[in-house]
N, C-alpha and C positions, 0 to 999 in steps of 0.2 A: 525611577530606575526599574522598578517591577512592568508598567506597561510597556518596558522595550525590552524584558525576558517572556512577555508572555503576547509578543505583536511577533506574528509571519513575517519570516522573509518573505521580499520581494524580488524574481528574477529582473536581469535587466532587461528582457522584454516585456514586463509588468505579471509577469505568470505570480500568482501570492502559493506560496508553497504552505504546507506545515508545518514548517521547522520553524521555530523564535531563534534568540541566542542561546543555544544548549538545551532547550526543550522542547517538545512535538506538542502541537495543537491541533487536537481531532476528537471527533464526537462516536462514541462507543453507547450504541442504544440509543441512542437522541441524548445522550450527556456530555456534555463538555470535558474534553478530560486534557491535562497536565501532563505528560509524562519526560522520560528519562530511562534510559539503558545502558549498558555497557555489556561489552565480550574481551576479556584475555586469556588465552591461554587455559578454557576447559573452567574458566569463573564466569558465571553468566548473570545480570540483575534485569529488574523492572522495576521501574517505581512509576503508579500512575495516581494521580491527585486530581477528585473530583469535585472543584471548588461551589458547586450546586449542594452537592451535596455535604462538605468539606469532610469526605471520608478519602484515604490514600491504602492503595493496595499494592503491597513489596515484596515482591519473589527474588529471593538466592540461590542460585543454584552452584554447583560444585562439582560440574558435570556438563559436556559437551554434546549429551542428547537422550533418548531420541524427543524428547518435549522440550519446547520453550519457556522461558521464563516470560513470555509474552501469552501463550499458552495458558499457562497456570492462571497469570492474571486473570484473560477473559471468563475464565473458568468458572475463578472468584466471584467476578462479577457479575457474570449470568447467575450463580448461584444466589448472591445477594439483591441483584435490584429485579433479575427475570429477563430469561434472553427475548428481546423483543428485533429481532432481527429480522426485517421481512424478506418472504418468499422472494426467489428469485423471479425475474420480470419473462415473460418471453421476448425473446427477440422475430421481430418479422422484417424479412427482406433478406438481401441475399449475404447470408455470413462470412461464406467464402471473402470478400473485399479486405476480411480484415490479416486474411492467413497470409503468411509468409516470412521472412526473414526480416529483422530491423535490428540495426547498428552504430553505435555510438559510442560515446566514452562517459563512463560513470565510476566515481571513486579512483580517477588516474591513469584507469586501463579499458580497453576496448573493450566495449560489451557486447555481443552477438543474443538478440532474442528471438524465437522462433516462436509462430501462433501460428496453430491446428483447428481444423473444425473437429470438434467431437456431438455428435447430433444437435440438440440445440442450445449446443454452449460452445466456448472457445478451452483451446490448454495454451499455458506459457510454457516456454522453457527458458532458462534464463543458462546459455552456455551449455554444458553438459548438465547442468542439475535437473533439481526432481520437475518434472511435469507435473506442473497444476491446472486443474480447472477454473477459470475467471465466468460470473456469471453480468451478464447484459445487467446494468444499472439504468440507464436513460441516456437517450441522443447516440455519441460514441461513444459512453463512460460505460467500463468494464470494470469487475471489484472482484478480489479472494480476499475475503476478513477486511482488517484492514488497509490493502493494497487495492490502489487504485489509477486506471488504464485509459488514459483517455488516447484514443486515435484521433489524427490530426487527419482531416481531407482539406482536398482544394479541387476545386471542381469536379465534383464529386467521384473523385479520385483519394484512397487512402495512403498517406502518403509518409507519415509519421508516427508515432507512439513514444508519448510521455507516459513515462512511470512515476506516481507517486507511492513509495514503499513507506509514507512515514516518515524513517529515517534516512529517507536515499530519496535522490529524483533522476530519472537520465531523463535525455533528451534524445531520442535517437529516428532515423531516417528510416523508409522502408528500401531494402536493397534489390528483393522481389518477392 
């Protein structure tokens, strides 16, 4: 029973995500980590469990901003093991490919996301929210923190953008 709360799903086109049954599987520093969250109504948690290490770090919060309980964690964490995060990569070749509008449906509702060139990195917008900056990881994989951006091409044409948020994944087209 444990190895099928702590095994990825798998999309039906074989994409292996990071969610298990009810917890995220992702590596924080080069560590494995466990985690779990929740948001109701201005009550926010994080619980991440570091079975390398079998240390577990839990944030409550009781308050709807401006920090995350995701936040705090990493915060923890850096403090405790040493932020070993490396530098972002530069990107060479032409960035522009990736800018523009991508659309789809995530958590039941249409998503609209927009990518900017910002000198030599990319911004999302996710809707009207806040613009962030995603920095170039390898291939087409783009990353902020934990959030990770893969552009989809086909013939070397960009044509798509999968989001991995962790706890969310859209799947969405480019529109232009």
């Amino acid at each position: 029973m444990y190895n099928e709360l702590i095994s990825p799903t798998v999309l039906k086109d074989g994409t292996v995500t990071r969610n298990a049954m009810g917890l995220t599987i992702w590596e924080s520093n080069g560590r494995k980590v466990l985690s779990h969250g929740g948001r109701l109504y201005g009550f926010l948690s994080e619980g991440q469990y570091f079975p390398g290490e079998d240390l577990t770090f839990i944030t409550l919060i009781n308050s709807a901003g401006p920090v995350t309980p995701e936040e705090i964690n990493d915060y923890a964490v850096n403090a405790v093991f040493g932020n070993r995060t490396p530098a972002p990569r530069a990107f060479e070749g032409d960035i522009t490919q990736y800018c523009g509008v991508y659309e789809g449906f995530g958590k039941g509702t249409k998503t609209i996301v927009k990518v900017a060139k910002a000198a030599s990195s990319l911004t999302i917008q996710f809707g009207s929210g806040r613009i962030r900056t995603i920095e170039f990881e390898k291939n087409n994989i783009w990353r902020e923190g934990r959030d990770l951006y893969y552009f989809m091409v086909s013939d070397r044409i960009v044509t798509g953008l999968r989001v991995d948020r962790v706890y969310d994944y859209y799947i969405l087209t480019k529109s232009r």
